[in-house]
Structures are given as C-alpha cells and as structure tokens.
gemmi code that builds the backbone of each chain (N, CA, C; Angstrom):
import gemmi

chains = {
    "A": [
        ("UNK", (97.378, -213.107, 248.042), (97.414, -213.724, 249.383), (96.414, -213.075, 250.327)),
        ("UNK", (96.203, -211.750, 250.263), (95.290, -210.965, 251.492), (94.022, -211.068, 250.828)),
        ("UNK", (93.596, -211.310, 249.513), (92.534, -211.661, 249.238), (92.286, -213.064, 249.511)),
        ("UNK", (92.641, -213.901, 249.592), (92.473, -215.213, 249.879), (91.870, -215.375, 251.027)),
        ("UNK", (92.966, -214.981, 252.319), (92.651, -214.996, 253.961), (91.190, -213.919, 253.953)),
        ("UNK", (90.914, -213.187, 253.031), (89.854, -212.498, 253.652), (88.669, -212.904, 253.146)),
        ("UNK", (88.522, -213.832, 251.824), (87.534, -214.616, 251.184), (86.924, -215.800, 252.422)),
        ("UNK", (88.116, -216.684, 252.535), (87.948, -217.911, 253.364), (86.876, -217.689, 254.501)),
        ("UNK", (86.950, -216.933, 255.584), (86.034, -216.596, 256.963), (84.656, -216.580, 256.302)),
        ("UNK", (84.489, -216.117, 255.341), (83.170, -215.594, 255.119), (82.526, -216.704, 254.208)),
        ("UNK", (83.529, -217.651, 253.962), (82.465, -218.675, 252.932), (82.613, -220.066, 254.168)),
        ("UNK", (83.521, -220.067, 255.097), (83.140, -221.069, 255.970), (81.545, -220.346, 256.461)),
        ("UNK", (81.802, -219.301, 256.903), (80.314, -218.844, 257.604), (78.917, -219.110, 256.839)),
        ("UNK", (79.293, -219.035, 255.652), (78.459, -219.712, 254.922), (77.810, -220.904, 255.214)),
        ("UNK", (78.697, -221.337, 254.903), (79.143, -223.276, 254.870), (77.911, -223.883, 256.089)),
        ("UNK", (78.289, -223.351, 257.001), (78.052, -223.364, 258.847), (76.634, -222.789, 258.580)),
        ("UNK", (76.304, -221.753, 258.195), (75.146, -221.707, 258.290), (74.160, -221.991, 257.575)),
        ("UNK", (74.297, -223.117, 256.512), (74.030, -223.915, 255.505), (73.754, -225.209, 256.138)),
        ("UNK", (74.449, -225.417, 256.906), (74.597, -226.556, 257.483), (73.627, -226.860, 258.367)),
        ("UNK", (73.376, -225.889, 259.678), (72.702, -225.143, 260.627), (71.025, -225.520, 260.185)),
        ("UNK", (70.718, -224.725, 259.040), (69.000, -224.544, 258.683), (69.069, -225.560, 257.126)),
        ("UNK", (69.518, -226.998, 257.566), (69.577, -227.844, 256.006), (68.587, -227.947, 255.771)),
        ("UNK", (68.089, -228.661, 257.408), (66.946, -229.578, 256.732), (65.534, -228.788, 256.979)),
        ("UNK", (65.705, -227.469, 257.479), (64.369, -226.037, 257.090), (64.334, -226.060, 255.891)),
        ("UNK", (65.745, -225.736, 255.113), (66.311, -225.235, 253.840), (65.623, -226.170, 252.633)),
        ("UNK", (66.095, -227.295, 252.737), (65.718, -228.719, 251.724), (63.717, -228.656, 251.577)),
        ("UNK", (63.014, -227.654, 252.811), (61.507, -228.208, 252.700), (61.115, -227.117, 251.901)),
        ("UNK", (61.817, -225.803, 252.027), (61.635, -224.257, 251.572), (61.604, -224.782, 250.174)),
        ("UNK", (63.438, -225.437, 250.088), (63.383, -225.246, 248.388), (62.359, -226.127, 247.558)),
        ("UNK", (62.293, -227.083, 248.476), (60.721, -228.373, 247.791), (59.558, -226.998, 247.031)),
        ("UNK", (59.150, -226.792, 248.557), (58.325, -225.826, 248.772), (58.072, -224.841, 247.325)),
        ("UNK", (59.157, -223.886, 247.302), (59.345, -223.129, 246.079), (59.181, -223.728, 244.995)),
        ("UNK", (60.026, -225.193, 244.980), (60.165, -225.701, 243.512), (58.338, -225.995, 242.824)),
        ("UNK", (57.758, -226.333, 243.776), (55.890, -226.854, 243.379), (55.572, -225.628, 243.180)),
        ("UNK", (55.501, -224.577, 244.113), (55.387, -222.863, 244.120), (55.413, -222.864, 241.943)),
        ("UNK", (56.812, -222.998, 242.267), (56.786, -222.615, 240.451), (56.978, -223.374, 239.600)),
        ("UNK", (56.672, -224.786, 239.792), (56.259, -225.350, 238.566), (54.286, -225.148, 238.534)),
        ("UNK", (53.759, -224.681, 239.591), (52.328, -224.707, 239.741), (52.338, -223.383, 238.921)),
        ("UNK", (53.195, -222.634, 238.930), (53.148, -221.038, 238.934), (53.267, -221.250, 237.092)),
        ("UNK", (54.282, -221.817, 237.174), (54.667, -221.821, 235.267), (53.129, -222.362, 234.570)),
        ("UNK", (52.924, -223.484, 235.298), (51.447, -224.034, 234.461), (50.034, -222.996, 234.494)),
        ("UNK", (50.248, -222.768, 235.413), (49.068, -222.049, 235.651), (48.891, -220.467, 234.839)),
        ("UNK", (49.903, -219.803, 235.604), (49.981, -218.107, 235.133), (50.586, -218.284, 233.369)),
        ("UNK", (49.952, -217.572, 232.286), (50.225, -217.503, 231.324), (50.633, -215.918, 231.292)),
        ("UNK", (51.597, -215.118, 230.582), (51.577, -213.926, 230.431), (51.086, -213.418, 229.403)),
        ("UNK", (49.736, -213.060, 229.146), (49.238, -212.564, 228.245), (49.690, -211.070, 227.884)),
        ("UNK", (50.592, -211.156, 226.245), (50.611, -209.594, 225.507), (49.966, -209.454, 224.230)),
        ("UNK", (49.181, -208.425, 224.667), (48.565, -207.685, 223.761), (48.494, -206.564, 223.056)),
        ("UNK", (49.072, -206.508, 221.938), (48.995, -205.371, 220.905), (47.424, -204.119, 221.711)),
        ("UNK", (48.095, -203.174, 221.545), (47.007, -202.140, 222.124), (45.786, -201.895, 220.523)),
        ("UNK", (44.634, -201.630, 220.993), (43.767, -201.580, 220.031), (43.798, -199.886, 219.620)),
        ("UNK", (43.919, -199.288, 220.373), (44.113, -197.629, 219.763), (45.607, -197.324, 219.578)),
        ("UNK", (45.294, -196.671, 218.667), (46.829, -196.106, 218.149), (47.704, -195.093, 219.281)),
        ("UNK", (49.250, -195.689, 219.378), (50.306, -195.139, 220.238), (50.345, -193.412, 219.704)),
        ("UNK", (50.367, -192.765, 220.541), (50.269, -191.531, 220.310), (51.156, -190.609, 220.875)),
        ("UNK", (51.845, -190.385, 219.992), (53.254, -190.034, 220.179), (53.541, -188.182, 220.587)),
        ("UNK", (53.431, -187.831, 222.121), (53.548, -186.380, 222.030), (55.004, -185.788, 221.525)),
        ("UNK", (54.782, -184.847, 220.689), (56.073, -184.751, 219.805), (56.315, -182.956, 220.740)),
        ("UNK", (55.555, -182.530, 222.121), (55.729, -180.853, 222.118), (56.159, -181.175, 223.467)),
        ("UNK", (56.579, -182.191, 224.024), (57.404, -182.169, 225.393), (58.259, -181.529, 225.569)),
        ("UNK", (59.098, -180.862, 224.895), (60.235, -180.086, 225.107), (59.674, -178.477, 224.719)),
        ("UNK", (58.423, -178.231, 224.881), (57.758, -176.941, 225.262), (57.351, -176.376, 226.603)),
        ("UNK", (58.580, -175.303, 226.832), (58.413, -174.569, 228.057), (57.367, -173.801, 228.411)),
        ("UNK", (55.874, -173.783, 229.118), (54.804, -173.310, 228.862), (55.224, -171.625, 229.671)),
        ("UNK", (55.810, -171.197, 230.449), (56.937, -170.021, 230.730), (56.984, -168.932, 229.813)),
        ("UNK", (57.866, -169.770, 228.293), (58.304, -169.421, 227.356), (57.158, -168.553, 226.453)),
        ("UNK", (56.289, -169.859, 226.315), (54.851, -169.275, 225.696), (54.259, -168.138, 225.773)),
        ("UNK", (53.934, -168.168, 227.288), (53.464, -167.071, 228.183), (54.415, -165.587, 227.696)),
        ("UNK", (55.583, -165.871, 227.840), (56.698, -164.419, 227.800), (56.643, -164.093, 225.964)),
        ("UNK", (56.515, -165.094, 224.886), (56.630, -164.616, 223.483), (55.465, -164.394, 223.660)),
        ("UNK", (54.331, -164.277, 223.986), (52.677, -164.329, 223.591), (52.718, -163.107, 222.260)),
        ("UNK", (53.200, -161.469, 223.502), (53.626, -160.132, 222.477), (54.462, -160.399, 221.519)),
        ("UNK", (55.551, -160.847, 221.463), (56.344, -161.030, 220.456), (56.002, -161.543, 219.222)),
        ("UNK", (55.550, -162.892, 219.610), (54.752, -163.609, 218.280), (53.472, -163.127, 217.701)),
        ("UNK", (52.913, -162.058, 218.789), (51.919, -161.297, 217.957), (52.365, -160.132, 217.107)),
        ("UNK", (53.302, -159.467, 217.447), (54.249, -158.989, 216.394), (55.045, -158.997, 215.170)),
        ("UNK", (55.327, -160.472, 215.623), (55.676, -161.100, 214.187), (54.712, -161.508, 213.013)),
        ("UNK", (53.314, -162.370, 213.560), (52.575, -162.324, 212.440), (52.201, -161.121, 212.005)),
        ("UNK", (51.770, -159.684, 212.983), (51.221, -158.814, 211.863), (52.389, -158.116, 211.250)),
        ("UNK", (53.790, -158.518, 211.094), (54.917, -157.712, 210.378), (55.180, -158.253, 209.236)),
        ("UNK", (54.220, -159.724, 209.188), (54.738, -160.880, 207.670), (53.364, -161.446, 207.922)),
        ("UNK", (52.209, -160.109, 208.086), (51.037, -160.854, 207.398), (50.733, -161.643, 205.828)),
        ("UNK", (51.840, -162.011, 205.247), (51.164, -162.379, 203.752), (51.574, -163.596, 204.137)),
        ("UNK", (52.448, -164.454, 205.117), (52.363, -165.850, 205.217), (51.777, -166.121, 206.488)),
        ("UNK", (50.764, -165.489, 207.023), (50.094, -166.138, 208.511), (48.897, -165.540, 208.014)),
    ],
    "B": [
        ("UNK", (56.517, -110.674, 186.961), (55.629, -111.223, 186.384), (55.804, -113.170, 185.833)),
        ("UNK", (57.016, -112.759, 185.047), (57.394, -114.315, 184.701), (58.496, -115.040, 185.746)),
        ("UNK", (58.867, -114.683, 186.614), (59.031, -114.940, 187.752), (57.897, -115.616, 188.888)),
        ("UNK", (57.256, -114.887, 188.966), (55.815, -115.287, 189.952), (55.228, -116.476, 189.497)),
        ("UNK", (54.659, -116.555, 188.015), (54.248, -117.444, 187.370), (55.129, -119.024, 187.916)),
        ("UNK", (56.540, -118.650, 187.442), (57.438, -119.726, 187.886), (57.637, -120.292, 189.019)),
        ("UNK", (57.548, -119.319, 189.708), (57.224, -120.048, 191.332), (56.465, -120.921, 191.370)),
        ("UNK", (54.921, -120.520, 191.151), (53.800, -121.283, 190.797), (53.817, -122.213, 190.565)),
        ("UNK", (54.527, -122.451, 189.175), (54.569, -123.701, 188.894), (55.265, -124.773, 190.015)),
        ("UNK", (56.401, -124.231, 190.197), (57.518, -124.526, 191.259), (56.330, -125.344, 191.915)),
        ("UNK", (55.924, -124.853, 192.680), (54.840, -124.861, 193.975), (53.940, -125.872, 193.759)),
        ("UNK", (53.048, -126.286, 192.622), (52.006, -127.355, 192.055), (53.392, -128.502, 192.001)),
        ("UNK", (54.015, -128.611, 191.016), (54.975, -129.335, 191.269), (55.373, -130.236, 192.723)),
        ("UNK", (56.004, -129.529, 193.183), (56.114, -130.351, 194.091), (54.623, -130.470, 195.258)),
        ("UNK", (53.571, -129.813, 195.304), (52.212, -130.680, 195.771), (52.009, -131.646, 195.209)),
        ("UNK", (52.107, -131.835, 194.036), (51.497, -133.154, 193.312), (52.215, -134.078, 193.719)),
        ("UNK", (53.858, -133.886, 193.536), (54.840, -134.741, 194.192), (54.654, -135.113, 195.704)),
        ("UNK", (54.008, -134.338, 196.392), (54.002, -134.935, 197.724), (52.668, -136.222, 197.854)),
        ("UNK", (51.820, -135.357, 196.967), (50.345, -135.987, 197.022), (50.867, -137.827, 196.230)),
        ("UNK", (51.489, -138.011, 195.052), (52.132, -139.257, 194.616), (52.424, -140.043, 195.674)),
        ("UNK", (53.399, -139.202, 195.975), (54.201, -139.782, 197.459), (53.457, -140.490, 198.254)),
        ("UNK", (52.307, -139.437, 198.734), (51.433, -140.076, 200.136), (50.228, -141.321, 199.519)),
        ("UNK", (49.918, -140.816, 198.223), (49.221, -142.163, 198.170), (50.169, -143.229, 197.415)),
        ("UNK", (51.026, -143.776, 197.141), (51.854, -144.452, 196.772), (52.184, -145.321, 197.709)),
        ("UNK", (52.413, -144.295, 199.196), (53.121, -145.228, 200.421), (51.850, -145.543, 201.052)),
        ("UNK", (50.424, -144.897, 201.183), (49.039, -145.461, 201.533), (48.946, -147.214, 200.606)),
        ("UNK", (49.182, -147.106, 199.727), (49.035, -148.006, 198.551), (49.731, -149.129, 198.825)),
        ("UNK", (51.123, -148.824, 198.960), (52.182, -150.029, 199.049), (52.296, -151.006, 200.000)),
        ("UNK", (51.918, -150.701, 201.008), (51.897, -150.874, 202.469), (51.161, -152.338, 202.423)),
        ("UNK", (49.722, -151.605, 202.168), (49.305, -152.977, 202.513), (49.381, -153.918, 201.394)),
        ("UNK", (49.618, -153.701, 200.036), (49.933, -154.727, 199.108), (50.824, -155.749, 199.405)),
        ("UNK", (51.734, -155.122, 200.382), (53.220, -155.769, 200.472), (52.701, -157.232, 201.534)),
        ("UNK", (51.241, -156.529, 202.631), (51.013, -157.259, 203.792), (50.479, -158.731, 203.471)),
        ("UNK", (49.723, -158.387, 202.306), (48.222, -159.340, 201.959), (48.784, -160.317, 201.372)),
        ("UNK", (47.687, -161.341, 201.666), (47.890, -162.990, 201.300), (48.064, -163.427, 199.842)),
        ("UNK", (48.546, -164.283, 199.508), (48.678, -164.812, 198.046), (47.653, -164.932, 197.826)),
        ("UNK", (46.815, -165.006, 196.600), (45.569, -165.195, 196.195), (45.090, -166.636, 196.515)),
        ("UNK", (45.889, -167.363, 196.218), (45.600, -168.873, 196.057), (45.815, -169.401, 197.431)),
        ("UNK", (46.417, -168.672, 198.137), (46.718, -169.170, 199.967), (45.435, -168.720, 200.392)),
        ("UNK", (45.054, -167.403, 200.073), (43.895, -167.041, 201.169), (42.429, -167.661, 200.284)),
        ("UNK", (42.574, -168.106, 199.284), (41.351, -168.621, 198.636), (41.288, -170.689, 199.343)),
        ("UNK", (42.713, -171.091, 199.331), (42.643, -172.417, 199.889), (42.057, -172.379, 201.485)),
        ("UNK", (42.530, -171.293, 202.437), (42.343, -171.043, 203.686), (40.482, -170.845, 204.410)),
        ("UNK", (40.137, -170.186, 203.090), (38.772, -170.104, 203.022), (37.853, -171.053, 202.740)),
        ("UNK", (38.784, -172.216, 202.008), (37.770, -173.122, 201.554), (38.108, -174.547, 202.470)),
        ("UNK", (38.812, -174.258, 203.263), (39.192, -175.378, 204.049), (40.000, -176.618, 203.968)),
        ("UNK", (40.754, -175.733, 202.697), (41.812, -176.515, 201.923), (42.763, -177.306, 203.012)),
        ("UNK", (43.249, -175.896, 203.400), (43.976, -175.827, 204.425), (44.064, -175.649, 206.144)),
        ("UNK", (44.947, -175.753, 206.938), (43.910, -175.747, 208.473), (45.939, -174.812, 208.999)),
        ("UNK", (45.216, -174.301, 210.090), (46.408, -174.466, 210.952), (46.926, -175.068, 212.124)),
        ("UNK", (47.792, -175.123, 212.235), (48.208, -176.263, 212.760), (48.709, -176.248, 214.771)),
        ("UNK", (48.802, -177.080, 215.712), (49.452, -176.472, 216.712), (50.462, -176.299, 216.735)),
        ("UNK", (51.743, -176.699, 216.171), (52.783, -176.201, 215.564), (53.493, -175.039, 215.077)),
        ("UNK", (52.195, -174.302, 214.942), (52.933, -172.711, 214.189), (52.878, -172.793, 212.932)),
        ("UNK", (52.725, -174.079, 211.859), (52.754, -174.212, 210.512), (50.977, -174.627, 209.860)),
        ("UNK", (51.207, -174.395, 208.868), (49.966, -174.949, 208.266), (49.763, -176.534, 207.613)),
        ("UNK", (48.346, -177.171, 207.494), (48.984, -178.156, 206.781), (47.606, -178.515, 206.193)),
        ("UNK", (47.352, -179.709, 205.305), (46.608, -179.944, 204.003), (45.395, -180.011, 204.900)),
        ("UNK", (44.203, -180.401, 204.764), (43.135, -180.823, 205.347), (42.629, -182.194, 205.433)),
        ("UNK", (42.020, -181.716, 203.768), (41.867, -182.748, 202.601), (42.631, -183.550, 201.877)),
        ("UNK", (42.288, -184.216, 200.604), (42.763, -184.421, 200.064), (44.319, -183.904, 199.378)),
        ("UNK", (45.339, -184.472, 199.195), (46.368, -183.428, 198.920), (46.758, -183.812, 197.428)),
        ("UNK", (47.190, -182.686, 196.841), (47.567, -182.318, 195.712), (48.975, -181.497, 195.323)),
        ("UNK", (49.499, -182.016, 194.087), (50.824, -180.954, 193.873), (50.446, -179.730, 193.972)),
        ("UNK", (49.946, -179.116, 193.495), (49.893, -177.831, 193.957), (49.556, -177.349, 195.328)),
        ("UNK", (48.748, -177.832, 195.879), (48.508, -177.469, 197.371), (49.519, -177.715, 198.566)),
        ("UNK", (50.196, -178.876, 197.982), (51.707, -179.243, 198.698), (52.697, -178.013, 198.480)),
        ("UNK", (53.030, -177.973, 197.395), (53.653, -176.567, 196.722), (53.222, -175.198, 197.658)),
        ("UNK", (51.851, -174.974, 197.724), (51.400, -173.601, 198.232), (52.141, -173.744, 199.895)),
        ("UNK", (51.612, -175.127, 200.640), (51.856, -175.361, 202.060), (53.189, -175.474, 202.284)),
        ("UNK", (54.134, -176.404, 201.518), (55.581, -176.131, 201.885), (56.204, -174.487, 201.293)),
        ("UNK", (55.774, -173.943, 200.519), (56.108, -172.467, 200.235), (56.176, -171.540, 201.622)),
        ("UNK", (54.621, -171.549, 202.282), (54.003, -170.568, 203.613), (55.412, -171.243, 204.096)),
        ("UNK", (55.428, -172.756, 204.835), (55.878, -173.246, 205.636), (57.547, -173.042, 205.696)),
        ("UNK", (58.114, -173.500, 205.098), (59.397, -172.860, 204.635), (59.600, -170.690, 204.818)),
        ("UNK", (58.657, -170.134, 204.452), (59.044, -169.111, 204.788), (58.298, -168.681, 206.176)),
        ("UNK", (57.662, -169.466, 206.946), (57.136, -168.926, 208.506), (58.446, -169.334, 209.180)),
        ("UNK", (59.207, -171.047, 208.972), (59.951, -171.181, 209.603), (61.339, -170.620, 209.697)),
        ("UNK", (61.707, -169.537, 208.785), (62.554, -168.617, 208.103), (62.224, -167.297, 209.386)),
        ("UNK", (61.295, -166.937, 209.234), (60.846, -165.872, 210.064), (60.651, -166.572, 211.773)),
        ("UNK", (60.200, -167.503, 211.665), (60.178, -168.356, 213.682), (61.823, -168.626, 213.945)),
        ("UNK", (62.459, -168.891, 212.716), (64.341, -169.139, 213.250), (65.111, -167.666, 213.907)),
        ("UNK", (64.327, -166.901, 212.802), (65.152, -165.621, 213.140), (64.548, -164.963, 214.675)),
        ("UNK", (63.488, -164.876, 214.834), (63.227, -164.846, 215.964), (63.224, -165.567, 217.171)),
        ("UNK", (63.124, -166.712, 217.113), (63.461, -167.137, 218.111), (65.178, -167.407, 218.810)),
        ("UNK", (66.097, -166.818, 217.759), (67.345, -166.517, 218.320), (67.016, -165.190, 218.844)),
        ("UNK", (66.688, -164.522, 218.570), (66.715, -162.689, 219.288), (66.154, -163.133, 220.358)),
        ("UNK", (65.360, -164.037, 221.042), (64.322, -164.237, 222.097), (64.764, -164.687, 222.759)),
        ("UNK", (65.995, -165.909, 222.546), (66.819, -167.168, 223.006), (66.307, -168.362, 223.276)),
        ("UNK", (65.072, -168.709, 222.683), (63.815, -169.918, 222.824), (64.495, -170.752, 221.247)),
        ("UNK", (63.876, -171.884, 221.812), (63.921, -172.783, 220.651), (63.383, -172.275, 219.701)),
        ("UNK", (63.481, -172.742, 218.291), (62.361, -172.893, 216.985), (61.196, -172.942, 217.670)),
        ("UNK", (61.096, -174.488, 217.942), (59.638, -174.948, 218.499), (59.013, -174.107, 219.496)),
        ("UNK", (59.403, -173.492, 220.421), (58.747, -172.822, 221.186), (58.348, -171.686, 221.037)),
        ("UNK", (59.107, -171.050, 219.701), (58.473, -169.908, 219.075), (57.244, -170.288, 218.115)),
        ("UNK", (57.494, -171.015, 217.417), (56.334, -171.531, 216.662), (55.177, -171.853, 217.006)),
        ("UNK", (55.299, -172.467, 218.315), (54.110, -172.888, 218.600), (53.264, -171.862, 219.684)),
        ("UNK", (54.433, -171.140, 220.343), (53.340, -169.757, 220.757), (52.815, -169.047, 219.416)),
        ("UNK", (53.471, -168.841, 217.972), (52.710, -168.404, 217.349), (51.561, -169.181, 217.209)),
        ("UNK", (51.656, -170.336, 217.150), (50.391, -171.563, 216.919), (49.569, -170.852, 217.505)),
        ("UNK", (49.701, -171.182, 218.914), (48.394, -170.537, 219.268), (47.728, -169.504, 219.108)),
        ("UNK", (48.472, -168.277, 218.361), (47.843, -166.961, 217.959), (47.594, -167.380, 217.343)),
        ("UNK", (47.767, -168.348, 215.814), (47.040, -168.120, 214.695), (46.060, -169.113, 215.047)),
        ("UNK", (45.823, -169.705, 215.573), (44.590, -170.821, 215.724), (43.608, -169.546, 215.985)),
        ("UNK", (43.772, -168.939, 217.503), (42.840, -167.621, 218.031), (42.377, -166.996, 216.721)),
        ("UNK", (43.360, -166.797, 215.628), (42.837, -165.874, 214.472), (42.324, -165.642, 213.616)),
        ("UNK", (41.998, -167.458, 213.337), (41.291, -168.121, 212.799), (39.795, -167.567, 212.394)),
        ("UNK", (39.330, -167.603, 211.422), (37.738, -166.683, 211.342), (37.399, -167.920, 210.739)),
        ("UNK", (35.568, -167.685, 211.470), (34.487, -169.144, 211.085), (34.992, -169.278, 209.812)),
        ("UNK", (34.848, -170.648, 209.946), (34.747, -171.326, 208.166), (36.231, -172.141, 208.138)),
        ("UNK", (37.195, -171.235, 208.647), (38.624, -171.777, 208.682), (38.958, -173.150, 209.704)),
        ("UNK", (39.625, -173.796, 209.145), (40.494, -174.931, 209.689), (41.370, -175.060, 210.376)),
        ("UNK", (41.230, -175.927, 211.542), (42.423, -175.546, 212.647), (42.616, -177.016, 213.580)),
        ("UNK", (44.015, -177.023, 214.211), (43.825, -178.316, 214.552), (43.755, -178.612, 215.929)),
        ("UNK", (42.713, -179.477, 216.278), (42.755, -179.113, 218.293), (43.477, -180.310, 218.760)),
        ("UNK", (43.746, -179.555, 220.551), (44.498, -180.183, 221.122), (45.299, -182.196, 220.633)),
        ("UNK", (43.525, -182.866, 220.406), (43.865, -183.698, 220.284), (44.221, -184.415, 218.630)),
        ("UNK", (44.514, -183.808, 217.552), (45.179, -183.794, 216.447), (44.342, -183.570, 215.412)),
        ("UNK", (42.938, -183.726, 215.710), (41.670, -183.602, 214.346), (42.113, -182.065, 214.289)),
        ("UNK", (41.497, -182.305, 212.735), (40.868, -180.785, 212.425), (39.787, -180.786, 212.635)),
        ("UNK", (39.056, -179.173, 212.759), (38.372, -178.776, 213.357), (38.041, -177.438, 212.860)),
        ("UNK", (36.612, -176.980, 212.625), (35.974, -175.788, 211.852), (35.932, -174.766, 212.665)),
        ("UNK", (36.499, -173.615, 212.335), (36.254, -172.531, 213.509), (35.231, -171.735, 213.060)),
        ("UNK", (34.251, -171.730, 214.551), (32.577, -171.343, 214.484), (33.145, -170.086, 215.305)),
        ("UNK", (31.740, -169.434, 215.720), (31.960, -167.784, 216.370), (32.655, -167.902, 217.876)),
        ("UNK", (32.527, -169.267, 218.033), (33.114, -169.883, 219.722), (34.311, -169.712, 219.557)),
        ("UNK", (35.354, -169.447, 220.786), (36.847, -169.778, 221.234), (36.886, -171.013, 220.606)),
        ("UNK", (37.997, -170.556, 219.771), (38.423, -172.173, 219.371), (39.422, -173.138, 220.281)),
        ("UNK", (39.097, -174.847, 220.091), (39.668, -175.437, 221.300), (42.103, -175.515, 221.180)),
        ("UNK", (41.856, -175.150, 222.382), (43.199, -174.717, 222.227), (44.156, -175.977, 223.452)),
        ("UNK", (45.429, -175.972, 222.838), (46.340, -176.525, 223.760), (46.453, -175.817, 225.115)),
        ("UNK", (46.362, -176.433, 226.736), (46.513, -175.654, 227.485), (47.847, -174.957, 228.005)),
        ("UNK", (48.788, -175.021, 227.205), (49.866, -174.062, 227.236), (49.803, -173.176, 227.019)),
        ("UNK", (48.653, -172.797, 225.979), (48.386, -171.218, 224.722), (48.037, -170.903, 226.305)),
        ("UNK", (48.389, -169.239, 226.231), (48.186, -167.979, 227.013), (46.813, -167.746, 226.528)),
    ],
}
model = gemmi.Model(1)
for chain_id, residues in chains.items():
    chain = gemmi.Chain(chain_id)
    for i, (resn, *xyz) in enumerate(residues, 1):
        res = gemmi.Residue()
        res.name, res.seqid = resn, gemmi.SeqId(i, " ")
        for name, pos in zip(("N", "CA", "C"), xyz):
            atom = gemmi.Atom()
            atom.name, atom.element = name, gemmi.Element(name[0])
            atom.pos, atom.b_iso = gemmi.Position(*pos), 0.0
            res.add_atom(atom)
        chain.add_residue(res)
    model.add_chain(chain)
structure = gemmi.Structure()
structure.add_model(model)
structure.setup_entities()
C-alpha cells in the first residue's frame, strides 16, 4: 500500500510533463530517429586484427624496490652456486 | 737416541698431513664451483643465452640434449631462487629476476643474452642492454 501512494505522484508528474513538451518531444524524436538511421548507413565500425603481435608483459608483478634491496643478495647467491649461473 | 728419531718421524708425519690437507681444500673448492663441461661449452658457443627472468634458455635450434642441459641449470637455479627468496620475503620472481639482471651484467663477449625487448642478443665489450628495473 505505501509503495503504491508513493509510486503514483511521480508517474502523474511524468505524465504532465509529457504532455507539456509533446509536440517539442514528437520533432526531437523524428529528429533522432533520421540522426540514426543516417548514422547506421553511413558509420560502419571497422575491426581490425592488429598486424604486430600482442605482447604480453608477463614481469608486472615486479617490485623495482625489491630489485634494488636483493641487488647484494643475489650477487651472493650466484657466486655461492657458481656451477649453475 | 731412538726416541728423538721417533719424534721426527712424529713431526714429518703430521707436516705432510697438514700440507695434504691444505692442498686438498685449495683443490676442492673450486672444483665444487665450476661449470659442467657441456653447460659452459654450450654458453660459449651461443647455444644458450640468458634470460631476463633469472633462467637460461635455448637460442638456436633446440635439441634433446640441450633441453636436458637447460631444464637441468633451470630446475636447480629455481631450487636455489625458492630458497632464497623466502629468507628475503620477495616472491620467486622477484628474486630471479634481480638475479637476471646480474647474470645478463656477467655475461662475457661472445655470450647470449636477452634484451629488454625479448630478442637475443650478443654480448660485445659494451654494457649490455638491460631492463630498466636492473640496479
């Protein structure tokens, strides 16, 4: 019931101001409707496959911080297991 | 008299034993450090490149055996980048690939390496081209 009474006000206001700007309203929507049937004929959306290959960065989740602070560390590690570096 | 003698001996004895000792551990050291024969002979010939990643990878043409040699290194760098990069508290990847960039730097002419933008690339007497994250 309290949704009802509180729907109603606001779709008469509608209504009324529908009523108010018809015959503005009726030239707009003409208006628009040529707008885009001119628009559909005319504008084509051209897609195109890219000619160079998508190139996928796979090191985004590298903190350049991090880098900086192991620099010593990781130089430590290769010369402690120089036979695989 | 046969006392003294015995000392003596005593005495050469254990010099020689120390002298074993010191070149034994001169000796061992770096045997333990140095490259597989067939890793540092592929590395030289440009078999192989390194990578920005921290790992190595084929160049050329690839082959069972050279797959074999590269997943061998690779498997045991990433063995050694896991364990460290928990003591550090950094990802895998972010340990690896700061090593990347040391080993690219370490690279000597002739060797293979891969720049920023994914080619390989010959390292001449110049700075080799690096990701601008490397320190």
């Amino acid at each position: 019931m309290i949704v009802r009474k509180s729907t109603k006000p606001s779709g008469n206001a509608k209504a009324s101001a529908m009523q108010n700007g018809h015959a503005i309203g009726t030239r707009w929507a003409r208006a628009g409707m040529a707008g885009l049937i001119a628009a559909g004929l005319a504008g084509c959306i051209n897609v195109a496959a890219p000619d160079k290959p998508i190139v996928i960065e796979l090191n985004i989740n590298i903190r350049q911080e991090v880098i900086y602070r192991l620099a010593e560390d990781a130089a430590a590690t290769i010369e402690e297991n120089a036979d695989i570096f | 008299m046969g006392r003294l003698s015995e000392m003596m001996k005593l005495r050469n004895i254990a010099i020689s034993g120390a002298a074993a000792a010191l070149a034994l551990g001169a000796f061992a050291s770096p045997v333990m450090a140095q490259r597989d024969p067939a890793y540092a002979a592929a590395r030289s010939a440009g078999q192989i490149g390194e990578k920005m990643d921290g790992y190595i990878g084929i160049v050329g043409a690839e082959n069972a055996d050279l797959r074999r040699l590269v997943n061998d290194i690779n498997i045991k760098r990433r063995a050694v980048y896991a364990e460290q990069a928990q003591q550090n508290n950094v990802t895998l990847e972010e340990y690896a690939f700061s090593a990347g960039c040391q080993l690219i730097m370490k690279t000597v002419p002739g060797e293979k390496y891969q720049a920023p933008g994914g080619a390989w690339e010959t390292r001449t007497s110049a700075p080799p081209q690096r990701d601008s994250r490397c320190p």
